[in-house]
Structure formats: C-alpha cells, structure tokens
C-alpha positions in Angstrom: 11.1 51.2 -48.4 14.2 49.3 -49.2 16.5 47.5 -47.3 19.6 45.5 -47.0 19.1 41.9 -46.4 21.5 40.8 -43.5 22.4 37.5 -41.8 24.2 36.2 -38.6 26.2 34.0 -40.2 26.5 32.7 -44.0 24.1 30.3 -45.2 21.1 30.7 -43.1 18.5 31.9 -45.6 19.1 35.5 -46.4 18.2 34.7 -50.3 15.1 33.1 -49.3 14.1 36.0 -47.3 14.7 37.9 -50.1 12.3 35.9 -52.5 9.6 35.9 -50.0 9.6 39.3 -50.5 10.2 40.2 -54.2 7.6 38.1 -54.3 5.1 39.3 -52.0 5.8 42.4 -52.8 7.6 43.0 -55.9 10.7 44.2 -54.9 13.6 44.6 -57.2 16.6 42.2 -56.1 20.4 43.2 -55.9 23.6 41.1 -54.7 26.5 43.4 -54.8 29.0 40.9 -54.8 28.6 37.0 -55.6 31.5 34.8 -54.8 31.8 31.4 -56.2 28.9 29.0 -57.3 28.1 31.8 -60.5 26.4 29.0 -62.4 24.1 28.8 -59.2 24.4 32.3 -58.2 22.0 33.7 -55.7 20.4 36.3 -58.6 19.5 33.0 -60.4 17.8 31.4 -57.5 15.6 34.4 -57.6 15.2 34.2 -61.2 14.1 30.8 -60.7 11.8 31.3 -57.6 10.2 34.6 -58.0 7.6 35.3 -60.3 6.1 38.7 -59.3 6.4 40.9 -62.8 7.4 43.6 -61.0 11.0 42.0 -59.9 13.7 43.2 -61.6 16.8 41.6 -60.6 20.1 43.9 -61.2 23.4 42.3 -62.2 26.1 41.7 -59.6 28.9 44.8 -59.5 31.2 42.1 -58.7 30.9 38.0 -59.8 34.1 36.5 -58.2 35.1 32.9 -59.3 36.0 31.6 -55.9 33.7 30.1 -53.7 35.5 32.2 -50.4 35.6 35.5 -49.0 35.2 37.8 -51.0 38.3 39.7 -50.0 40.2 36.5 -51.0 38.3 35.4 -54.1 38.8 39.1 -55.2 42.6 39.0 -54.3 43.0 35.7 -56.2 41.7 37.9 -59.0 43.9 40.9 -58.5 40.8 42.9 -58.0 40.4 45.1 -54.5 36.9 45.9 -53.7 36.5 49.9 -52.4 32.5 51.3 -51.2 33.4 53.7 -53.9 32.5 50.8 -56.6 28.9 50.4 -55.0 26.5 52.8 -55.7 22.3 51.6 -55.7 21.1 50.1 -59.0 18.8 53.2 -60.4 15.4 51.9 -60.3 11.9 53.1 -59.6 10.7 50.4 -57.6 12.1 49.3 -53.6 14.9 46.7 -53.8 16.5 44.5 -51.6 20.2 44.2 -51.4 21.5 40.9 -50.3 24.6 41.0 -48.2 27.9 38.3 -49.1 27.6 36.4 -45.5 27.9 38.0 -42.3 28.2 41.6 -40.6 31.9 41.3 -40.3 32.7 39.3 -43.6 35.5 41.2 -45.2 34.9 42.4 -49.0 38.5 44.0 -48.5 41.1 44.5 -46.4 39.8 47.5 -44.7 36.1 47.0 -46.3 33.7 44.9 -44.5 30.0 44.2 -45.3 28.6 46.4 -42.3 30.8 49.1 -44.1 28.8 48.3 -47.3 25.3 48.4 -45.4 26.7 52.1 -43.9 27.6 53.4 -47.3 24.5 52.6 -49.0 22.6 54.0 -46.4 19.3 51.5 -46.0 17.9 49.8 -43.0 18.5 46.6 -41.9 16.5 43.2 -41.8 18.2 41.0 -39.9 17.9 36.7 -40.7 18.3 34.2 -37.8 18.2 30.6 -38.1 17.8 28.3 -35.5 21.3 26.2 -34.3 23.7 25.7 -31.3 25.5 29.4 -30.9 22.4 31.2 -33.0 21.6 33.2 -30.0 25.3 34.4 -29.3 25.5 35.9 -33.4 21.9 37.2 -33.5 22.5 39.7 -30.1 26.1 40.1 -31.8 25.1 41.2 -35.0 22.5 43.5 -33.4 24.8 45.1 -31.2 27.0 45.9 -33.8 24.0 47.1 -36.3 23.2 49.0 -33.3 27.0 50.5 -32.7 27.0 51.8 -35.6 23.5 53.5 -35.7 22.5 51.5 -38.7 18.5 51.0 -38.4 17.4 47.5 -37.9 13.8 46.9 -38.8 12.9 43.6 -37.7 14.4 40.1 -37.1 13.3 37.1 -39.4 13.5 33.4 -38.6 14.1 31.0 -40.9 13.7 27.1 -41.3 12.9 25.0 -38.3 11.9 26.7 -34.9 13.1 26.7 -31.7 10.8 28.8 -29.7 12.8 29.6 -26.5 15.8 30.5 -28.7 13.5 32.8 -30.6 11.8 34.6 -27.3 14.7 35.1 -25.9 16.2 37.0 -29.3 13.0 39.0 -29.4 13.4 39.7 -25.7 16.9 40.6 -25.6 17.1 42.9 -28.8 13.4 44.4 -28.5 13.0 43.9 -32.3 9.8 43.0 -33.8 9.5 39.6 -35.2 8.7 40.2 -39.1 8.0 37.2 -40.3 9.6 33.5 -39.9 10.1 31.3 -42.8 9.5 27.4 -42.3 11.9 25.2 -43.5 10.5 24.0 -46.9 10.8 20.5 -47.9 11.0 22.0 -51.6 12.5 25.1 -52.4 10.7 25.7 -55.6 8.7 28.8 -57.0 5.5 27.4 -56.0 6.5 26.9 -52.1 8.0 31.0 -52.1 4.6 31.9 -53.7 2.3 29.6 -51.5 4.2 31.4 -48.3 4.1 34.6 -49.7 0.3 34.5 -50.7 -0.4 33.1 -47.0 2.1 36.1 -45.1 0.7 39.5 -46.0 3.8 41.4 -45.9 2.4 44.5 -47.0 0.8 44.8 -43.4 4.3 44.3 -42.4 6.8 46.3 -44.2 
C-alpha cells in the first residue's frame, strides 16, 4: 500500500521516515513540492541514503527557490500551485509521498497540504518527534486527519524518546505505534540500512 508521509510540524523527520522505508521495503519516493535548499533537496537525501534497487525516486512537480512556504516561495515566482497540478507519479511499485511541513502549511492561498493528502487519496502515516508542545500538534494533527476522514495508519516517533509523552499520544489517538526511529548520531546510508535490516517493516505495513 502507499501512503502519504505526514508530520506535526516541519523538520521532525518525515524524510527519514521515508528512507527507512524505501529502504526496508523498496518503496518508490515522491516530494510533490520542494521549497528551498534544491542543492540539498529531500529527493537527494534519499538518493544518498537509500540503496534498495527497487527505489525509484520521481522528480518534484514543483522545485521552488525559496527556502519558505511554499505558497510564498511559489508567489515570489509568479507561480500558483492548484491540486489540479498533482496527480501520482505512474509507477508499478508503492510509493511514499512526502508532505512540504505540516497539515495546515499552505501550498496556496486556498490550497493547503491536508488538501493535497485529500486529493491524492492515500492514507496517512503520521511523524512525531519528541519536544515541549509535541503532544498539543500530534492530537492536533490527528484530529484534523480525522475531521476530514482521511485514514491514518499509525503514528511514528522519531529521534530521542520521551516515553510518557509517547503513551500518552498512543493513549489519546488510539493509533498503533509503527515504528520509532532513534536519533542517529550519523545520518548516513549505512545507519538507514542498519535500522531498516533490524525493524521488519514488512510485518508492519
């Protein structure tokens, strides 16, 4: 199955998630939009961290220049981003499709990401991270997933733990915990396929 590859906030290890599991499990890999950073882009972290043959990483339908919203990086660019221009990369294989930061990051003016995750029509996995606030955007971002009848498979933790902050997530939302991701002290393509070969996701998704 495929999935879109959500987060609570931006910056809290959605593209990691993501090579954990083209990596595990071979998964194609998709950003719709990539805003700023496109000599760093979060396709090329794949490329450089994911080994599996089977991983075919499509090109962006959007590579902004600014390092902002995307609503803004696109508007500095005279460019207005519509669900229309989105449509699934055509591929054989399952593919994860990486989300531009949060639920309720704006790609447009009237276009936000949880309207992108609606339009394409795939089920959610949802990344925490552990920080001051975390539990107030994880139940947020639920309850909006949720709102809008938009599937949400599981919940992923990544980097360091906090295990009352996590039970209490699990507890509140009712999700099952998928996997969690330790913070790695190198983020390299040997640590994602160390973790991957030691996490049997198949079991899993």
């Amino acid at each position: 199955m495929s999935y879109c590859i959500a987060g609570i906030h931006t910056g809290i290890g959605k593209t990691v998630c993501s090579a954990v599991i083209c990596q595990a499990l071979g998964y194609d890999y998709w950003k719709p939009v990539q805003a700023g950073d496109l000599d760093d882009s979060d396709s090329l972290f794949i490329h450089n961290r994911v080994e599996n043959p089977l991983c075919t990483i499509h090109p962006e339908r959007f590579k902004l220049l600014t390092a902002c919203s995307p609503h803004y990086a696109a508007e500095k660019e005279n460019l207005t981003l519509k669900k229309e221009d989105f449509l699934l990369p055509a591929t054989s294989n399952n593919i994860v499709v990486e989300t531009a930061g949060g639920l309720m990051s704006p790609l447009a003016k009237d276009f936000l990401n949880i309207d992108l995750i609606e339009h394409l029509g795939l089920p959610v996995i949802l990344v925490s991270n552990n920080y001051l606030g975390s539990i107030n955007h994880t139940l947020l971002s639920y309850y909006l997933l949720k709102n809008r009848s938009i599937p949400v498979v599981g919940i992923v933790f990544s980097g360091q733990t906090v295990a009352s902050s996590e039970k209490f997530i699990l507890k509140h939302t009712q999700l099952p915990l998928l996997f969690s991701i330790p913070f790695f002290e190198k983020l390299n393509k040997s640590s994602i396929k160390n973790f991957a070969l030691h996490n049997p996701l198949k079991d899993i998704l």
